[in-house]
NUVEX-875842 format. One record per atom (N, C-alpha, C): x, y, z. Coordinates in steps of 0.05 Angstrom, whole numbers, plus 32768, in hexadecimal, padded with zeros to 4 digits. Layout:
XYZ/...
REM end
This chain:
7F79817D80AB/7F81816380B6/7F9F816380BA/7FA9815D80D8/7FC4815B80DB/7FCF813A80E2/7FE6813580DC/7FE4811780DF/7FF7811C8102/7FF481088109/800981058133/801C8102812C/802E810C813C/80448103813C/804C810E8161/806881028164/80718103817D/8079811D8184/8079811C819A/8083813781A7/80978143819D/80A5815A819E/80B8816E8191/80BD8167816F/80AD815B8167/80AA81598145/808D816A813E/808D81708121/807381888118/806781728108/80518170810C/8043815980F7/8048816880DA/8042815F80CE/8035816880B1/8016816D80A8/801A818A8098/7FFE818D8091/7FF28185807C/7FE181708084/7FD481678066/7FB681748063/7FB081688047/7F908171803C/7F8781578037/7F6981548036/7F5C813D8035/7F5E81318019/7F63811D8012/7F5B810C7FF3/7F44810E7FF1/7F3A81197FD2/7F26811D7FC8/7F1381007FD2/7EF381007FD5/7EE880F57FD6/7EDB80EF7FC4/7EC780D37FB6/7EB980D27FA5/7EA980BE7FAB/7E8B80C67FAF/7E7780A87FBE/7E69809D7FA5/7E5F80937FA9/7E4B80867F99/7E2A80937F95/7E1F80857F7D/7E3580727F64/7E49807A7F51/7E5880737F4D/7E72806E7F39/7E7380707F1E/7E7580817F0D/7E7680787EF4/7E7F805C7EEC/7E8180557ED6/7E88803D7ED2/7EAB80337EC8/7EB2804F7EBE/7ED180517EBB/7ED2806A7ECE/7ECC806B7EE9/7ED9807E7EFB/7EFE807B7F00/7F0C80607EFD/7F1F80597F00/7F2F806E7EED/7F2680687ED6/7F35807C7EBB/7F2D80917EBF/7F14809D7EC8/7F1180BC7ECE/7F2D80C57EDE/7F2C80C37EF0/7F3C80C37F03/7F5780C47F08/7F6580AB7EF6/7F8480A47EF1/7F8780BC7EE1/7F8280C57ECE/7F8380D17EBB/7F8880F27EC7/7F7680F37EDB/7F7F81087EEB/7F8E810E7EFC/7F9F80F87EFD/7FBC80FE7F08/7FB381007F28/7FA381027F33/7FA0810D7F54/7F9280EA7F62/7F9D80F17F6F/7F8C80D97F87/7F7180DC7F8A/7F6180CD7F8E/7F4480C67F9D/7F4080B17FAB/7F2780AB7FBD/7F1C80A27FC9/7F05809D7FC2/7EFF80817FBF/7EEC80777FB5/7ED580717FCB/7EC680807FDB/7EB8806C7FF1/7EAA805D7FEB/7EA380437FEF/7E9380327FF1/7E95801D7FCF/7EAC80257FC4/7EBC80187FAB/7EB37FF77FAE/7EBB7FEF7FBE/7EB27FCD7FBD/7E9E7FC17FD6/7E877FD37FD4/7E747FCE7FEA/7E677FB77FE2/7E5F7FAE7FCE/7E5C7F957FC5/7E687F7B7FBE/7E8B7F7F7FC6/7E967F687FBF/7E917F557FDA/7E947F3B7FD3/7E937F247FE7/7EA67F247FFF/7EC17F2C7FF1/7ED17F368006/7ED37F418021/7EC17F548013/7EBA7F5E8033/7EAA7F51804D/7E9C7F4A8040/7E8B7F378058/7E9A7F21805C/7EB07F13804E/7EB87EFC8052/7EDE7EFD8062/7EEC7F148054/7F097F0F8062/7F0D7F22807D/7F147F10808E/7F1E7F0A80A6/7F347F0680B0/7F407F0280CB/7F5C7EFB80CE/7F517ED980CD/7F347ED280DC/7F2D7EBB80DE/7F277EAA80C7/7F187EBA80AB/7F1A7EA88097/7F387EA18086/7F477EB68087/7F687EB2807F/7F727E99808E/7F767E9B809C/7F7E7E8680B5/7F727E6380AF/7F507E6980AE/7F497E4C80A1/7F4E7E408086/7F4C7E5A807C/7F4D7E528064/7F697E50805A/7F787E568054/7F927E5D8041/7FA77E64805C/7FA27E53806D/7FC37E59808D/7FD77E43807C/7FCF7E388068/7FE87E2B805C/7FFB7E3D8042/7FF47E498042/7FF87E598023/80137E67802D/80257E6D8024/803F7E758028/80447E86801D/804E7E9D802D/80427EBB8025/80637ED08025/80627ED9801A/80797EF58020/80797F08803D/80827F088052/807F7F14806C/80907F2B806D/808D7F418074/809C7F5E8077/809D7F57808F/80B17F6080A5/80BA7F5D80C1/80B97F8180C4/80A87F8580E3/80A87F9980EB/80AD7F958101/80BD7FBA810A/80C37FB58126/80BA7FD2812C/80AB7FD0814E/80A37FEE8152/808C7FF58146/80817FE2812B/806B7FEC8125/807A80018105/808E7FFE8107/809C800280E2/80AF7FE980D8/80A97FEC80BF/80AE7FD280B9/80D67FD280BB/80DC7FBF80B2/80F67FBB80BE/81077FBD80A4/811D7FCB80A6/812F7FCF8085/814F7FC48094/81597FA9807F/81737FAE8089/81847FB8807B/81977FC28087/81B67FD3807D/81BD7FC78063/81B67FD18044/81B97FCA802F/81B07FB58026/81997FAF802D/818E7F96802A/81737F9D8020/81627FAC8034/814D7FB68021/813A7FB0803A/811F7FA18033/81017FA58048/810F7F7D8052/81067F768069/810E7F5E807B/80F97F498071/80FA7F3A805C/80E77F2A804E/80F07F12805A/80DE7EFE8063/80E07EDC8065/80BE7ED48059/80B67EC38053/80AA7EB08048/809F7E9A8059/80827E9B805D/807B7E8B8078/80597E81806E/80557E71807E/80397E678077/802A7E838081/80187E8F806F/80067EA18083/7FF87E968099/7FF17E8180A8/7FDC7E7C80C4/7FFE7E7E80D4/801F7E8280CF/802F7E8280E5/802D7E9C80E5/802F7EB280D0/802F7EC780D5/80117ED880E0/7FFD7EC980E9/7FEA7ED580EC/7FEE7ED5810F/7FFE7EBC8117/80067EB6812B/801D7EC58134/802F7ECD812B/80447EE2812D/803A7EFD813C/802D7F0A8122/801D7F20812B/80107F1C8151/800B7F138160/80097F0F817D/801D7F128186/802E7F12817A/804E7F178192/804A7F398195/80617F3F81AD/80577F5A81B1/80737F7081AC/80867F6481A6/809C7F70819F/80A67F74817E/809A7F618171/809C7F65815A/80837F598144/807F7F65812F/80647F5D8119/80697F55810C/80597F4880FA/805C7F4680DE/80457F4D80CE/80497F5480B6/80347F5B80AB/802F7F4A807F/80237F3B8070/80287F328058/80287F4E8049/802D7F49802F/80257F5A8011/80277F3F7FF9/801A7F307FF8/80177F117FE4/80177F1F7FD0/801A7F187FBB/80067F167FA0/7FF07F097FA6/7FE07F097F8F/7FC47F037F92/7FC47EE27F8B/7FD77EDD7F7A/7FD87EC77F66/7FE37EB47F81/7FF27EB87F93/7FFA7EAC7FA5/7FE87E957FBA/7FC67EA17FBB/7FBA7E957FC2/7FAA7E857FAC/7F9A7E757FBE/7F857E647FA7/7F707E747F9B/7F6B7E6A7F7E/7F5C7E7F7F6C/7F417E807F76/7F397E767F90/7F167E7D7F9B/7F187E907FA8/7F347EA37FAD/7F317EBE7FBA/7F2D7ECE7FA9/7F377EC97F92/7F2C7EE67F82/7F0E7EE27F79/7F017ECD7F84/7EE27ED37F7F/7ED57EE17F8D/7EE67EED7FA7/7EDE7F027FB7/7EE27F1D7FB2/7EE67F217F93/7EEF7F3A7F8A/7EE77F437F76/7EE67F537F72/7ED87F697F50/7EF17F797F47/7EF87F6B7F36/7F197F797F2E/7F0F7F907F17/7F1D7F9D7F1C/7F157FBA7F0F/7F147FBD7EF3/7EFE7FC67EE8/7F007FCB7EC5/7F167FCC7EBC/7F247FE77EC3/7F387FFA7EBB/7F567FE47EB3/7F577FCE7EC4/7F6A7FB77EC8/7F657FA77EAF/7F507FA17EA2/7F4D7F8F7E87/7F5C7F8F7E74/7F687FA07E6E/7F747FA87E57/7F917FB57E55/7F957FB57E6D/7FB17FB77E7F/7FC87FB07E72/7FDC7FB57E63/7FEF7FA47E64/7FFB7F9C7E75/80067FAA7E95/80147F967EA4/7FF97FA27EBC/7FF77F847ECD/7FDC7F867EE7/7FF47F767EF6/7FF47F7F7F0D/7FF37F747F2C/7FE17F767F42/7FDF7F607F52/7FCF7F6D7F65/7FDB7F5A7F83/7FDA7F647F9B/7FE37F597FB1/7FC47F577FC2/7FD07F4B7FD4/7FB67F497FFA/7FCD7F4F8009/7FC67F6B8018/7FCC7F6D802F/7FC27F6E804A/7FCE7F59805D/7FC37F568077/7FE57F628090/7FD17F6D80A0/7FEA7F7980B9/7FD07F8180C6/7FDF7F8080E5/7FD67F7C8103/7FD57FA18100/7FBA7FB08114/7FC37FCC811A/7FD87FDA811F/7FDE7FE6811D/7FF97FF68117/80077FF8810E/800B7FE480FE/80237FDC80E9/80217FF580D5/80387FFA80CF/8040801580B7/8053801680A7/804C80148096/806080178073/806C802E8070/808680318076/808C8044805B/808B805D8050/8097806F8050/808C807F8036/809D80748012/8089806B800B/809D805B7FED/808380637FD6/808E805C7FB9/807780657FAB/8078804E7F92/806A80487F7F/806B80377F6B/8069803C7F50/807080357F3B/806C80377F29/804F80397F16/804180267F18/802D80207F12/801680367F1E/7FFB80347F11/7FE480477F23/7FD880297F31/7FDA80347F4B/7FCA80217F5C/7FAC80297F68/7F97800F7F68/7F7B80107F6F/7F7E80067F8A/7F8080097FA1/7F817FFA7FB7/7F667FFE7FCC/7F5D7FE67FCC/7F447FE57FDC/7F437FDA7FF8/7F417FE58009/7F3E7FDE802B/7F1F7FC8802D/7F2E7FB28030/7F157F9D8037/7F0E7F9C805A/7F237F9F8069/7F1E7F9D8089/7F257FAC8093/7F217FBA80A7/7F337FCF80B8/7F357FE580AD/7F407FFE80B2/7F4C800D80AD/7F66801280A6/7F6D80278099/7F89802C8095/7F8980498089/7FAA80578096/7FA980738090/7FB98072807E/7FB88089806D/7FCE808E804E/7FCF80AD804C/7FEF80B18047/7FFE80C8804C/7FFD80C98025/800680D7801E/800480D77FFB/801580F07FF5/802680EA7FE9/803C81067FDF/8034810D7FBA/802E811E7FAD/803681177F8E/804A81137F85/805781087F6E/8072810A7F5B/808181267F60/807081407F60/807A81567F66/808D81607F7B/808E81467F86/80A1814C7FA5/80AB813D7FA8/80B7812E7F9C/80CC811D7F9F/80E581227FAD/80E6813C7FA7/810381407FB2/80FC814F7FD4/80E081507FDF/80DD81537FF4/80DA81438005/80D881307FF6/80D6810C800B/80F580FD8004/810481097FFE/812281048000/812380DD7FF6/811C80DE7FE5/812380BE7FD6/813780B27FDF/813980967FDB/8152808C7FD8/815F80917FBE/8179808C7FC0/818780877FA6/817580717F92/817D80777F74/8174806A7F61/817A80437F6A/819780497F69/81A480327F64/81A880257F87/8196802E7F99/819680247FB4/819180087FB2/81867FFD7FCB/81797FE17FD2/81597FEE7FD8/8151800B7FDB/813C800F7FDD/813A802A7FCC/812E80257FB1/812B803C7FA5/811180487FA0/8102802F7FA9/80E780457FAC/80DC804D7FBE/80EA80537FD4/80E2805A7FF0/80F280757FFC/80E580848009/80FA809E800E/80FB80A2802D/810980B08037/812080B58048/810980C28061/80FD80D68054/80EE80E78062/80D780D2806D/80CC80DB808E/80B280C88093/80A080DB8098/808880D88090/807380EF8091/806180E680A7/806480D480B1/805380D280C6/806B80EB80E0/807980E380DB/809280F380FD/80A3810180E5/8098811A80DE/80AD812980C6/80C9813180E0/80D5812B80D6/80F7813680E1/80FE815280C8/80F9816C80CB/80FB818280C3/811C818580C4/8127817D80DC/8146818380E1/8151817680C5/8151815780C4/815A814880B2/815481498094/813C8153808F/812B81538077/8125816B8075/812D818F8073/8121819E8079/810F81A1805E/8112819A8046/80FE81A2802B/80E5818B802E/80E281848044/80CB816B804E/80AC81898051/80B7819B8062/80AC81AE8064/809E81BF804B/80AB81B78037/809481C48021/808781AB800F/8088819A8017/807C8182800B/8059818E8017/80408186800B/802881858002/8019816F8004/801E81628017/800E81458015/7FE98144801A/7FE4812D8018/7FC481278017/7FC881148034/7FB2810E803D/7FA680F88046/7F8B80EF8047/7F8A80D5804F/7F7080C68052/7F7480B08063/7F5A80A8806E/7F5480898076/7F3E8083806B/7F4E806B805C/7F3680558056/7F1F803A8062/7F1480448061/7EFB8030806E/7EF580148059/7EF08000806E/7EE57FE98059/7ED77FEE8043/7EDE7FEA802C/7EC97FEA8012/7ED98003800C/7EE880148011/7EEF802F8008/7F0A80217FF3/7F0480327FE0/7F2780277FD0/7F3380467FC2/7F5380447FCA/7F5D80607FC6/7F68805A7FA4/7F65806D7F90/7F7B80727F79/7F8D80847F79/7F9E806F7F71/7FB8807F7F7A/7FC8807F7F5E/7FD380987F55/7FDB809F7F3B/7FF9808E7F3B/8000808A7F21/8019807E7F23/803980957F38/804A80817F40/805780A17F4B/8058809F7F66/803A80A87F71/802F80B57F87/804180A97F9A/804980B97FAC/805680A97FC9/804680AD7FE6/804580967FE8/802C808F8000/803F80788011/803380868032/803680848047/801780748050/802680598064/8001804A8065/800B80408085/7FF680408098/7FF6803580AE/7FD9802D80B3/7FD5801080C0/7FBA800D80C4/7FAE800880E2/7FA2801A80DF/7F94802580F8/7F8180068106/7F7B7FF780FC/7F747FDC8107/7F787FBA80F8/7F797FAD80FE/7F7E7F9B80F7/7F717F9A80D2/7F897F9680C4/7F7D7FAA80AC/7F817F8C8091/7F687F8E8082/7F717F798067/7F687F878050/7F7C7F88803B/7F727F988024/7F807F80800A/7F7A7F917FF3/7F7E7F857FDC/7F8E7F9C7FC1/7F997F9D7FB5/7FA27FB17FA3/7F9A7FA87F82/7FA07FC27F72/7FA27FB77F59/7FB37FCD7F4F/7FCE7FC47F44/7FE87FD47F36/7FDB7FD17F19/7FDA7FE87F04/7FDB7FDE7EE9/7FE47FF37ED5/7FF17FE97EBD/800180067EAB/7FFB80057E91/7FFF800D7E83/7FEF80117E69/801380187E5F/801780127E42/802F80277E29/804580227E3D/805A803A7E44/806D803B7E3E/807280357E60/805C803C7E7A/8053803A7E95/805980177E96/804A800D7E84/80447FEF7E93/806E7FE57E85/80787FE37E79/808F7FE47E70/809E7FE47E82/809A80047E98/80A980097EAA/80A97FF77EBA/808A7FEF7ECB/80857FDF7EDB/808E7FC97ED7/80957FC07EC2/809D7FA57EBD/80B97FA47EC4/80D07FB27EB4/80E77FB47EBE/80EC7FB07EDB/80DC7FC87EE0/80E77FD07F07/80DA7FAE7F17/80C77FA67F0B/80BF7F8F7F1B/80D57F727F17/80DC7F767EF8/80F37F627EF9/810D7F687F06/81107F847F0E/812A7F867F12/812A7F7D7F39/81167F8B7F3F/810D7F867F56/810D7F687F5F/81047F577F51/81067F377F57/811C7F397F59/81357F3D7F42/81527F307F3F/81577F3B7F5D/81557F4D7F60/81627F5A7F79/81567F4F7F9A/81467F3B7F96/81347F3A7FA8/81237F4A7FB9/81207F617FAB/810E7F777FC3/80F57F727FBC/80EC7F617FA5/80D07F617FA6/80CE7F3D7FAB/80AD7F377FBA/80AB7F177FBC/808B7F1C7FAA/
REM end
């Protein structure tokens, strides 16, 4: 599997993310984390309500009042300003659902969960492995086709489940960090790196070239695990709504906690 890229650039060669169908053990989550590697869960939340129920149309009726965190993209990548970090404003989601129609620029949310009213999470089956968690987050993300994130990575191991649409994911390990050219520690963007794996620039980045990446697309009901670390690249191939679950255990959830408070002070996280 090679991912596109534009003319006089060399894509990158990836390998597929392991697959795993059903049925599931019942702590497949901990199988899994534990093994340090990514998977693909197909058909992970084929029975949640979610699926049959979120829409751009049920968002819109339901919760277009709810006032949401908005990333500003332009081109179809999201927008970073000059020491400032990712282009955040704060808007009812039914304006930004309305935004997204314009044709020169997008927008796309990343909420918390807690942000909406508590009858959305009755559209969900939050994961065993999460119970006992010392630190849990979880977001909804909604963005128009094309929209693309990033290559950035997180602290926490994340469960992320594709409820609508599609979406593609680039995935680097910890092992290559220094092939996806980070930002500085003490940047405005330190968990995001330099290198883009969708259009590798070999000139600019030449150790991009021994980087090892994975890919996948996730289908509705499919949910990817993603080890703590991992740096993942995401673009969604159609009008796309998903859900996540961040969670750390000991000395991991600690971390997560820090970086998330420090992150508020600084405003890079909403």
């Amino acid at each position: 599997m090679e991912t596109g890229a534009p003319s006089g650039l060399m894509p990158l060669r990836t390998v597929p993310v392991e697959e795993i169908h059903p049925p599931f053990p019942a702590d497949i989550e901990i199988i899994r984390m534990d093994m340090k590697s990514p998977a693909v869960l197909r058909g992970y939340a084929r029975d949640w309500p979610a699926l049959a129920k979120w829409n751009g149309e049920y968002f819109r009726n339901e919760f277009s009042d709810t006032r949401v965190p908005i990333a500003s993209y332009v081109g179809g990548r999201v927008n970073f300003l000059e020491g400032v970090g990712v282009d955040y404003s704060e808007l009812p989601l039914g304006d930004m659902l309305q935004a997204t129609r314009q044709e020169s620029r997008s927008f796309a949310i990343g909420a918390p969960l807690e942000r909406f009213p508590a009858r959305l999470r009755e559209d969900l089956r939050r994961p065993a492995v999460c119970e006992d968690a010392a630190w849990v987050r979880s977001k909804v993300f909604i963005s128009p086709g094309g929209i693309g994130a990033p290559l950035h990575r997180d602290i926490p191991h994340n469960i992320y489940v594709q409820i609508a649409g599609r979406k593609k994911w680039i995935l680097f390990s910890p092992a290559d960090n220094a092939n996806v050219y980070p930002y500085p520690l003490f940047s405005k963007l330190p968990a995001f790196a330099r290198a883009d794996a969708e259009t590798p620039d070999f000139g600019r980045f030449p150790c991009l070239r021994d980087a090892r990446p994975w890919e996948c697309v996730l289908e509705p009901g499919d949910a990817l695990l993603l080890p703590s670390f991992f740096w993942h690249q995401t673009r969604a191939l159609d009008f796309s709504i998903s859900v996540n679950f961040w969670f750390a255990r000991g000395k991991l959830a600690l971390a997560a906690w820090l970086s998330d408070l420090g992150k508020r002070i600084l405003g890079l996280s909403r």
